[in-house]
C-alpha positions as CSV (number, residue, x, y, z in Angstrom):
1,X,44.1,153.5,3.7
2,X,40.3,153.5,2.9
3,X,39.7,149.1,1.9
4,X,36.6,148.5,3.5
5,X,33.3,151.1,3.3
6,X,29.9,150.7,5.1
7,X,27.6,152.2,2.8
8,X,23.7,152.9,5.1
9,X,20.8,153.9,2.9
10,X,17.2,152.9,3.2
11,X,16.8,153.0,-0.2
12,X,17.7,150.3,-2.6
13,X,18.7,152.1,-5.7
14,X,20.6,154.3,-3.7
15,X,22.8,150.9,-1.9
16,X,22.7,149.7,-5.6
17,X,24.4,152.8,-6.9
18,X,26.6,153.0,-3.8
19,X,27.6,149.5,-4.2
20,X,28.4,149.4,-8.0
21,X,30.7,152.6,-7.7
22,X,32.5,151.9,-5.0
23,X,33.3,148.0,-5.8
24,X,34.1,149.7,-9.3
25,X,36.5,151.5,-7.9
26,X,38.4,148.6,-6.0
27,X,36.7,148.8,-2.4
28,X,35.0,146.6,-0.3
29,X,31.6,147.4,0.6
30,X,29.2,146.0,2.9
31,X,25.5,147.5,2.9
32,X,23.0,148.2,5.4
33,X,19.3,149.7,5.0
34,X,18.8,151.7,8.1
35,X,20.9,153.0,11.1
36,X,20.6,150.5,13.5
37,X,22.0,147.7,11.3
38,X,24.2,150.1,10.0
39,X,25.3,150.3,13.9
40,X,24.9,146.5,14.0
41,X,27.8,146.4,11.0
42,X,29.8,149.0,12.6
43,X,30.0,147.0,16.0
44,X,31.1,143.5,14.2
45,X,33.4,144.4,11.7
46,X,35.7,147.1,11.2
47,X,35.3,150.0,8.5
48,X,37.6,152.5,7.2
49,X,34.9,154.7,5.7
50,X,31.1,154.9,6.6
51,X,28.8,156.7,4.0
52,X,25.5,157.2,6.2
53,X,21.9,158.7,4.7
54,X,20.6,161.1,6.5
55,X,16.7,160.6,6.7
56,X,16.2,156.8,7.3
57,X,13.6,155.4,9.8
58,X,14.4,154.9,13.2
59,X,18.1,156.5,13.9
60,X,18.8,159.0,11.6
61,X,22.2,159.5,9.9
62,X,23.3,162.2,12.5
63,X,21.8,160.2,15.5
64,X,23.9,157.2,14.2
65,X,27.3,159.6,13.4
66,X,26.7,161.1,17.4
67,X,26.5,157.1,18.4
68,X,29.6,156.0,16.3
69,X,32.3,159.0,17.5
70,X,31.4,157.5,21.0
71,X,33.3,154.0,20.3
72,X,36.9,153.9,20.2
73,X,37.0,152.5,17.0
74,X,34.9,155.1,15.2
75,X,36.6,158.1,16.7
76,X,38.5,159.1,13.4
77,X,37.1,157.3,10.5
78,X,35.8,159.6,8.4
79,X,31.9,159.9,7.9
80,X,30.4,160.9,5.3
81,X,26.4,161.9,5.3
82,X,24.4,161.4,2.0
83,X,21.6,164.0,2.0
84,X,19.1,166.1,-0.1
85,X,19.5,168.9,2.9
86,X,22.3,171.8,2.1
87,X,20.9,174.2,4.6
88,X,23.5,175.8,6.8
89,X,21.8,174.7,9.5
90,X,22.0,171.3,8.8
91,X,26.0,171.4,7.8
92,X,26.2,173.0,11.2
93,X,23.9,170.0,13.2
94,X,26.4,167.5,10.7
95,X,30.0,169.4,11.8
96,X,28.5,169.3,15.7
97,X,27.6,165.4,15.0
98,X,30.7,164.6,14.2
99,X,30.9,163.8,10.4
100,X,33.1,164.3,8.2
101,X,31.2,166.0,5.4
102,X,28.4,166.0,3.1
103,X,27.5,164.8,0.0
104,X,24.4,166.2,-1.7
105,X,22.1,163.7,-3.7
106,X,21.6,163.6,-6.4
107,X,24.7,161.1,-6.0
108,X,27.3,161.9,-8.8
109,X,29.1,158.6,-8.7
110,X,32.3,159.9,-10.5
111,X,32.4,162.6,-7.5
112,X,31.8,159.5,-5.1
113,X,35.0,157.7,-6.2
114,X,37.0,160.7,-7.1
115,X,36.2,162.2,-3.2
116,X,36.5,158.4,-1.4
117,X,39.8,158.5,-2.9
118,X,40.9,162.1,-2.0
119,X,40.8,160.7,1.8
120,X,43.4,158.4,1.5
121,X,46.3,159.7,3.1
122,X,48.7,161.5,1.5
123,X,52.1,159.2,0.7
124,X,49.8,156.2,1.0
125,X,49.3,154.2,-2.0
């Protein structure tokens, strides 16, 4: 069951946005501007969902997806990359990464919560 989210975006209205949706929608979220302390997060506490931008300085939101299916942990929880790219290309570099899926900004936050909750398990409540 998704309880806990790491949400990574270098941009504050984004986390603001990403914040306000998905503690609307009854989750716990912890926020991180880029994709090392997003890593940083990841390696101290323990997430059942990670929404990662895709184009943040320093490690991108692939580079940070490639990083987190190599710990144990992170092998299965889904990852989701926020992004204004919908190339096939880039689905393709995301699929090869390791994510989950995509979601395209502009960010729809009814879509947010509507999809975060379509990965819970089915027969879980």
């Amino acid at each position: 069951m998704i309880r806990h989210i790491l949400a990574i975006d270098d941009s504050a209205s984004m986390r603001e946005i990403l914040a306000a949706t998905l503690t609307g929608a009854g989750y716990q979220v912890t926020l991180a501007t880029d994709g090392q302390s997003g890593l940083d997060h990841a390696l101290t506490e323990s997430f059942d969902l990670i929404l990662t931008d895709q184009h943040m300085p320093g490690k991108s939101g692939l580079d940070l997806i490639v990083t987190l299916r190599g710990i144990p942990n992170y092998q299965t929880t889904p990852i989701l990359v926020l992004t204004t790219e919908s190339s096939a290309p880039f689905k393709s570099a995301a699929r090869e990464a390791g994510a989950t899926g995509w979601i395209e900004k502009p960010l729809d936050p009814g879509m947010l919560a509507e999809l975060v909750a379509a990965l819970v398990p089915a027969g879980v409540a």
